[in-house]
C-alpha positions in Angstrom: 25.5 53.0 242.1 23.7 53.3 245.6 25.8 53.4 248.7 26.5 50.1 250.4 26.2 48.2 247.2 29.0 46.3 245.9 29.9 46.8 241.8 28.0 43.6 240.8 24.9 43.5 243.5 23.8 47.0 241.5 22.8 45.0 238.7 21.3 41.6 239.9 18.8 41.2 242.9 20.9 41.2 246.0 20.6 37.9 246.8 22.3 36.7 243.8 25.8 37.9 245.3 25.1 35.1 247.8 24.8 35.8 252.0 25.7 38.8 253.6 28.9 37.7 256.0 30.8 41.2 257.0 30.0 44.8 256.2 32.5 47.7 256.6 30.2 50.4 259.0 31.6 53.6 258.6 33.0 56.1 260.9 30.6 58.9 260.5 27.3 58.0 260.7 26.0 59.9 257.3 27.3 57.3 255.0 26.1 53.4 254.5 27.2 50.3 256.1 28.4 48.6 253.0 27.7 44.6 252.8 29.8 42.1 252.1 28.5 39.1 249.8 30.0 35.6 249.7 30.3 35.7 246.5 30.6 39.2 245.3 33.6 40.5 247.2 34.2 43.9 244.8 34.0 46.7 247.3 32.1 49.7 245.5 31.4 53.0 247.5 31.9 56.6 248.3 36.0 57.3 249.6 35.7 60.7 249.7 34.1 63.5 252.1 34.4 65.3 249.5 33.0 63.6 246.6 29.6 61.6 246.1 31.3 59.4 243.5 31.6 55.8 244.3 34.4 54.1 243.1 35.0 50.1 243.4 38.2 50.4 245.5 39.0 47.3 247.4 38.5 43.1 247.5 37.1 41.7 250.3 37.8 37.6 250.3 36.4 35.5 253.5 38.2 32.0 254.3 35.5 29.1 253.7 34.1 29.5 257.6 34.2 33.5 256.8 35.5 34.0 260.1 38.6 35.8 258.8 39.5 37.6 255.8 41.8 39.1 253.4 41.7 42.9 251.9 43.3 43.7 248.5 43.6 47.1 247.3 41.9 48.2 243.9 41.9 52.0 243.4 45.3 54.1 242.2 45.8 54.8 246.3 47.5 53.1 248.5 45.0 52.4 251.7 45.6 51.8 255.5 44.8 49.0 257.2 45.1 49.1 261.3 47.3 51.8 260.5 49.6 50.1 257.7 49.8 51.5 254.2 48.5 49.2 251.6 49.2 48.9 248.1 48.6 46.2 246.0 49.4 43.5 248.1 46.6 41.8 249.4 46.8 41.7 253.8 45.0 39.9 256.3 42.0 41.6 258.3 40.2 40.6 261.5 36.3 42.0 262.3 37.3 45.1 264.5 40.0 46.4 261.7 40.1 49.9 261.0 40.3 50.4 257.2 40.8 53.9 256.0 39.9 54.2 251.9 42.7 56.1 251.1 46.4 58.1 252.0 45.9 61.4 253.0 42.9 63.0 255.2 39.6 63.3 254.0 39.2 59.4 252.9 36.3 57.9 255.0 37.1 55.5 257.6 35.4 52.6 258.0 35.1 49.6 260.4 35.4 45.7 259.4 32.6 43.6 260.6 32.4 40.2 260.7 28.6 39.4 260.8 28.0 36.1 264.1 27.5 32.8 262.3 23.9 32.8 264.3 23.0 35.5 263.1 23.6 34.3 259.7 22.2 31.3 260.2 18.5 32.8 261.4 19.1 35.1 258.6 19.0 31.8 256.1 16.1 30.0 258.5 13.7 33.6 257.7 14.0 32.7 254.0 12.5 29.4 254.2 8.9 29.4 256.3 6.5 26.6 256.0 2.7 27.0 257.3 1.9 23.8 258.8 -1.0 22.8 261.4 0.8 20.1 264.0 -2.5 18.3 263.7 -1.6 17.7 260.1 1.9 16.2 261.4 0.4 13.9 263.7 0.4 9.8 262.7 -3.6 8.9 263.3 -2.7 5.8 265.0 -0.4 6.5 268.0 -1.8 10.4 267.8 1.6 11.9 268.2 4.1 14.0 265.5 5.3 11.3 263.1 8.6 9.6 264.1 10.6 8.6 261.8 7.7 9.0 259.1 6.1 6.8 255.8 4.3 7.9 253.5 1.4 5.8 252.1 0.5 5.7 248.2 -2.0 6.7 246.3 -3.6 8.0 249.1 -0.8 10.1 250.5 -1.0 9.9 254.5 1.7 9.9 256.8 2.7 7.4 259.5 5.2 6.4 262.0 7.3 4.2 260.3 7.2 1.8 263.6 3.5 2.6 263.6 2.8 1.4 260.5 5.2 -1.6 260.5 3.0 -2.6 263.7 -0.4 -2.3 261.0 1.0 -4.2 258.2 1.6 -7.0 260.7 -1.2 -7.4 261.8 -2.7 -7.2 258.9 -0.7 -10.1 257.5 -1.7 -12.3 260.9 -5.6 -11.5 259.8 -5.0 -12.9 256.3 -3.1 -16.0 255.3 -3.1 -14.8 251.6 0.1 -12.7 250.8 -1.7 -10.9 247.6 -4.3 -9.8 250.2 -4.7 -5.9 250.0 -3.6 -3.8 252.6 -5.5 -0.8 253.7 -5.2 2.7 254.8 -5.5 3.0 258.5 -6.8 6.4 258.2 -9.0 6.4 255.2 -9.2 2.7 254.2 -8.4 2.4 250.6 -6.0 0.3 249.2 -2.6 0.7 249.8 0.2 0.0 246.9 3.5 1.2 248.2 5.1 2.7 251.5 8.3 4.7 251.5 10.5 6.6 253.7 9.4 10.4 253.8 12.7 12.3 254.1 11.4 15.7 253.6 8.6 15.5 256.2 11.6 14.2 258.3 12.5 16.9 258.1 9.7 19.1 259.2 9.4 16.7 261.5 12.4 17.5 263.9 11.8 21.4 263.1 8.3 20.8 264.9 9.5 19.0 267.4 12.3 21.8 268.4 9.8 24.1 267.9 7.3 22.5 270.4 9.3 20.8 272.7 6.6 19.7 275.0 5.4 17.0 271.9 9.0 15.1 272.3 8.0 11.5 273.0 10.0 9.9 275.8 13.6 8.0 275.1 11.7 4.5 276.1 8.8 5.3 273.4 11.5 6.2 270.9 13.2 3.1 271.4 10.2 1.1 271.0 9.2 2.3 267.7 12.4 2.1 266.4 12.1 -1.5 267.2 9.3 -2.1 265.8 9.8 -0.4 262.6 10.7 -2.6 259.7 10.3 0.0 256.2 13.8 0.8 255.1 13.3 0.9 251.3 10.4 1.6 249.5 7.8 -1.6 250.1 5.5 -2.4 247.0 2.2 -4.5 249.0 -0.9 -6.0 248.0 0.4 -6.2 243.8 1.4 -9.5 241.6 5.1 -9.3 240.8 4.2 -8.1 237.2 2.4 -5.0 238.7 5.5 -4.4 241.7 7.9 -2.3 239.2 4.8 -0.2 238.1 4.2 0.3 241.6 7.3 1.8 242.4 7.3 3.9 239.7 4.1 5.6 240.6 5.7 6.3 244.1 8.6 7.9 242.9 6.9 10.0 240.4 4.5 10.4 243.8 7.6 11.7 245.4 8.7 13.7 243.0 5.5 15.4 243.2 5.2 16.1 246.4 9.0 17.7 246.5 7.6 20.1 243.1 4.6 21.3 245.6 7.0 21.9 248.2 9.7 24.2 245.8 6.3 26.0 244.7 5.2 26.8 248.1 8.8 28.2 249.3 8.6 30.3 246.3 5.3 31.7 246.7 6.3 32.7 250.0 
């Protein structure tokens, strides 16, 4: 087992033993900062100057913020924590506690760190990264990043949901007949259904703390948000025999579009 691996991490990908929220660092720079997992707690490393073997010799359990801890003691030694004898009773630890791995000299000493919550948190943000041109996340009618954004079916583009609201009454004013079609404002084909696009609402406000400078102004906000009228998904331009088809082919549309998304975070 390599140093600064816990028992279980040794056999799985590292990942598997879930985030990395505290690692012991130890005293003498030779040896490994050993990490500790959320959900693979087993303590597994060398204890002994004197000895390469590695030995799984303590439990490391955070409280459900991880910004405090508990230490239980595993090997046939008693250990010292902040200068306290262990044995098998389990004792609270803070980060900045000084754990020695056993009794007597010649045990490695090693320091309990509690790893920031931002850093953890840009640590999880690195894992997910999605390559996306801001042109692509721009509504053609108003020209700006989608707010609040629908998504259009078949054709698949993107809108503000006030935007589009705005489109689909006017096109209703133009036409008297409520089986009328309604079209695409960017590409002009037939529209069947509009939804609510929760996960490009969500790439949405990453752009837009990203790239600050495209914020729209608390008055244009407003606006839209009056204007928009899509809550659920809206079937358009169909008889009422054709409507529950509809809506099937936009939430299998849906359900597409998420698949694509899983795939590309993969692939990355």
């Amino acid at each position: 087992m390599e140093t600064g691996q816990s028992s279980r991490s040794n056999d799985r990908d590292n990942d598997d033993g879930g985030d990395v929220w505290a690692k012991l660092v130890p005293n003498d720079s030779r040896y490994d900062t050993v990490e500790i997992r959320s959900q693979d707690s087993v303590v597994c490393s060398e204890t002994m100057k004197s000895s390469p073997e590695k030995i799984c010799w303590c439990e490391i359990s955070g409280s459900p913020d991880h910004e405090s801890a508990r230490i239980r003691n595993l090997s046939s030694n008693a250990i010292i924590v902040d200068g306290t004898v262990v044995g098998e009773e389990a004792v609270d630890i803070k980060s900045g506690s000084e754990i020695i791995s056993g009794p007597e000299k010649g045990y490695l000493t090693y320091t309990f760190q509690v790893i920031p919550t931002q850093n953890r948190d840009v640590d999880e943000k690195k894992k997910l990264k999605i390559s996306l041109d801001v042109e692509h996340a721009k509504c053609c009618i108003c020209l700006n990043i989608w707010h609040d954004v629908v998504t259009v079916a078949p054709c698949l583009h993107n809108f503000c949901n006030g935007c589009f609201s705005q489109w689909l009454r006017r096109s209703s004013t133009r036409s008297h007949d409520p089986q009328k079609s309604v079209v695409c404002p960017q590409c002009r084909s037939i529209v069947h259904s509009v939804g609510r696009n929760h996960f490009l609402h969500t790439i949405e406000e990453d752009i837009l703390q990203t790239f600050s400078s495209l914020k729209r102004s608390d008055e244009e906000i407003a606006q839209l948000d009056s204007c928009a009228s899509i809550k659920p998904n809206l079937v358009l331009g169909m008889k009422r025999k054709y409507q529950e088809r509809g809506l099937h082919q936009f939430q299998v549309m849906k359900a597409v579009m998420w698949s694509f998304h899983v795939l590309n975070v993969m692939l990355k």
